[in-house]
N, C-alpha and C positions, 0 to 999 in steps of 0.2 A: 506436602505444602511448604513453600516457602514464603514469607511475611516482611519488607522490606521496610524499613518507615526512614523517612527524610525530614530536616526543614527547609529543601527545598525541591521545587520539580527537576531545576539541571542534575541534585544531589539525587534527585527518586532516581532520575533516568540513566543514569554512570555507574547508578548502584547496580540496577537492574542490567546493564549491559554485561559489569564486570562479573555479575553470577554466571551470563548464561555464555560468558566465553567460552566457560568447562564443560557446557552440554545443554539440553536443549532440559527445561525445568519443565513439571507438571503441575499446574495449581499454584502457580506464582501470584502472590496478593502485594499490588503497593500500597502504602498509606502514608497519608502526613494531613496535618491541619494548618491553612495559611493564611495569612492577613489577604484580603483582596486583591490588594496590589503587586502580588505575585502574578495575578493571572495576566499585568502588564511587564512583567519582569524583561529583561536583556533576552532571558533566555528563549522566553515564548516567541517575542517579536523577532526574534531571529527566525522562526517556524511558520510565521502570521501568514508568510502567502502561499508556503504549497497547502497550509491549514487552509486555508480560503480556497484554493482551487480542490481540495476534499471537500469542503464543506456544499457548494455550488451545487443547486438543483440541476443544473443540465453540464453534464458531464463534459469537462475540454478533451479535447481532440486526443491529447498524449494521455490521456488516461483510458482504463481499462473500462471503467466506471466512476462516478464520484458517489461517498457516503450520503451527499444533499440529495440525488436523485431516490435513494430510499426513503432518507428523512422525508422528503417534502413529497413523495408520490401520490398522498391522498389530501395533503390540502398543506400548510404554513405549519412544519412543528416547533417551532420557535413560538411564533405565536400562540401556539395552544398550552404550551411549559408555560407562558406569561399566564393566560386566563385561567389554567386550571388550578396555578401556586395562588391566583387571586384569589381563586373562590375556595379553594380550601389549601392551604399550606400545609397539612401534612396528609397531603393527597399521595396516593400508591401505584397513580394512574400520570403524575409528571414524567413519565418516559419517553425518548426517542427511539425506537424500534425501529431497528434499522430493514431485518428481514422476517418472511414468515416461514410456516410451512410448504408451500407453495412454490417459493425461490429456491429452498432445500430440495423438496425433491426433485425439482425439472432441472436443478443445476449440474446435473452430471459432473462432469470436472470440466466447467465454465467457474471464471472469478467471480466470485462475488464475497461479499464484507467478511472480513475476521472479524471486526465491532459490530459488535449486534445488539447493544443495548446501553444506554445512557442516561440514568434516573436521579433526578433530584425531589427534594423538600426538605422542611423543615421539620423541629421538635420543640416542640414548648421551653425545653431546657436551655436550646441554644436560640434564641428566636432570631439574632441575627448571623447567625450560621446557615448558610446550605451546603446541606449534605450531597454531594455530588460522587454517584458508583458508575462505575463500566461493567462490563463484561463482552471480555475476546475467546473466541474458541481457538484461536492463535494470535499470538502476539510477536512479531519481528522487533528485538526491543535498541538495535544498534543504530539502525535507521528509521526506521515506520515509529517508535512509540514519542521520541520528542514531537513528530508530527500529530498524533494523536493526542498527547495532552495539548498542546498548541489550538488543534478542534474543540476540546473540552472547554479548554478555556475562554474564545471566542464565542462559546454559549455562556457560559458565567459572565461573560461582561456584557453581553445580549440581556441577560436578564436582570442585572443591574442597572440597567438604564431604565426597566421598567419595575425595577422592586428595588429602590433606591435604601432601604434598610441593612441591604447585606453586608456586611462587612467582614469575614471571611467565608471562606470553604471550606471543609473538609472532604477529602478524596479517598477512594477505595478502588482501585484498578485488581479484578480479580482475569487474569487468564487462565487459559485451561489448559494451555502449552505454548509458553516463551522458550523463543530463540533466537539468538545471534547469528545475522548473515551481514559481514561488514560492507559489502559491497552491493548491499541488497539496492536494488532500484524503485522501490516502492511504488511496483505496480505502472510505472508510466511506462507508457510504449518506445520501445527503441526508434532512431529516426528512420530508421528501411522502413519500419511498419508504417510511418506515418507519411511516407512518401505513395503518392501515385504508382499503379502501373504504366500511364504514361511517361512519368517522370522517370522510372527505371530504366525504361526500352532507352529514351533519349540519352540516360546515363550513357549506359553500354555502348550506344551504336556508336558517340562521339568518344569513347572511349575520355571519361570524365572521370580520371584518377581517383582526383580531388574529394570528390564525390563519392565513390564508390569507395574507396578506403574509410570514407566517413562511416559511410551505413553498416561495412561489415564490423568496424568499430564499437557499432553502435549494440551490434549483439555480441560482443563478444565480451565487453564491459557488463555485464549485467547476469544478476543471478536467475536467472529465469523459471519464477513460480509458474506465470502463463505460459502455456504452449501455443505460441501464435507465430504461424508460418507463411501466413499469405504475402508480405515482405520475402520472403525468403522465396518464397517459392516464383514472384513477378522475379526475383534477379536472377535468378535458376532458367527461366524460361528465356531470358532476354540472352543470358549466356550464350544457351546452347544456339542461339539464332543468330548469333554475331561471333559463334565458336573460332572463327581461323583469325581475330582480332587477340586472342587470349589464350597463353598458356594450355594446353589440354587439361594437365594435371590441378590446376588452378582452378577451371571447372569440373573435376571428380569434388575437388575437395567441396565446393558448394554442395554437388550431388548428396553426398556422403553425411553432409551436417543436415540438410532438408532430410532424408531418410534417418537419420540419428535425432530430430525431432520426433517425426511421427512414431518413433520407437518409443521415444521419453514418454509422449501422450499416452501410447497404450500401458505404459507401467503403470502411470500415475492414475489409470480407474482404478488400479485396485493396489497401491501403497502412495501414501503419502511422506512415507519416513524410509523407504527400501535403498540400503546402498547401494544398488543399480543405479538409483537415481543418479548419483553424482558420479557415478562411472561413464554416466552415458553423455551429462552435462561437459563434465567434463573432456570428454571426444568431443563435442560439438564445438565447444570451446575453440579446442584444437583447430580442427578443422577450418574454423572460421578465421584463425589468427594465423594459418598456412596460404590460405586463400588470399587473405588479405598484403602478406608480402611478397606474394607473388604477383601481385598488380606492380609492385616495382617502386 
């Protein structure tokens, strides 16, 4: 276990970054106690709006899922941290629970939340303190965790508009394994994936440079925890149908990365941490950023 305490959240999250440069930590706990007006700090409001579009009961398009559609799946949880910190303040039942048993087990190796838990209240001792913990069963802390405290904190000033007493927090951020990926993309969908099969065919036929440099760009930037290939596999198909417009070898090498996905997929049922992994990411990588200069 490692224990990291700050006074403040930019200082939690720099700290936590610079530990887990050396390797990926088990049972990383952050802590610090802060005046309210942290949770408006520089640093948060730099995070306020991918924090907002995490936060969001219906998931935007470039995302894989958002934490609001867990949050608020079975009614307002926002509102229920407000009525149940009302009715009892040192209630054990102020949680956001983001998933169940149920999401676990039909999730085969489908994304869904590292945050899975977000609990506040108070103690007699500090009455104008809430006590605000997480819990990640991973934590990406280079990228992903300044957006997570940024979520965090967007409920703390949520519920100070309705418990106008608080006037600090104290924080507990426990994961169960942080790690550093500097180029991680936190989860949003690269733009191939979020383009049309129409739109790809049109790429290709007009032979749309422009365009299609964009999209293989777009996977090849990105550290890719999802295995999501339907992108990949619409430019694949549109290739091979407009083949004598392009390179041969320029389409092996799409070939070659869509089949070096579906390879990565099957690792990943059964390791999550297997150097194969980035052996094979990194081919695809390859692959894609071969592909992509040979559009010219």
């Amino acid at each position: 276990m490692l224990v990291i305490e700050a006074a403040s959240l930019a200082e939690l999250a720099s700290s936590a970054a610079a530990q887990c440069e050396k390797g990926a930590v088990t049972n990383l706990v952050l802590r610090g106690r802060f005046p309210y007006e942290e949770a408006e700090s520089d640093f948060v409001m730099t995070f306020d709006g991918l924090a907002e579009d995490w936060q969001r009961p219906t998931t935007p398009d470039d995302l894989f899922f958002s934490h609001g559609s867990y949050i608020h799946k079975y009614g307002d949880g926002r509102e229920f941290l407000v009525e149940e910190l009302k009715r009892k303040r040192d209630s054990n039942r102020a949680c956001l629970s983001l998933i169940n048993m149920e999401d676990l087990i039909e999730s085969g190796d489908q994304p869904i939340p590292s945050f899975l838990v977000l609990q506040f209240g108070f103690t007699e001792e500090m009455p104008g303190v809430i006590l605000v913990t997480a819990y990640f069963r991973a934590l990406e802390v280079s990228q992903f965790l300044p957006i997570n405290l940024a979520e965090m904190c967007q409920v703390v000033r949520y519920l100070k508009d309705h418990l106008p007493d608080i006037v600090e927090f104290e924080l507990i951020v426990v994961a169960f394994r942080a790690h550093s990926i500097p180029d991680f993309h936190c989860l949003r969908k690269p733009s191939l994936d979020t383009a049309s099969v129409v739109d790809i065919a049109v790429a290709v036929q007009r032979k749309d440079i422009v365009k299609l440099r964009g999209w293989l760009d777009s996977k090849v930037n990105v550290e890719e925890s999802v295995i999501w290939t339907e992108g990949l596999q619409a430019l694949c198909s549109a290739l091979k149908a407009y083949g004598d417009l392009y390179p041969k070898d320029m389409v092996i090498d799409v070939e070659e990365a869509l089949a070096g996905m579906e390879r990565l997929r099957t690792v990943r049922k059964s390791s999550s941490h297997s150097p194969q992994i980035q052996k094979l990411s990194d081919r695809i990588r390859a692959n894609l950023s071969s592909a992509r200069d040979k559009l010219g």
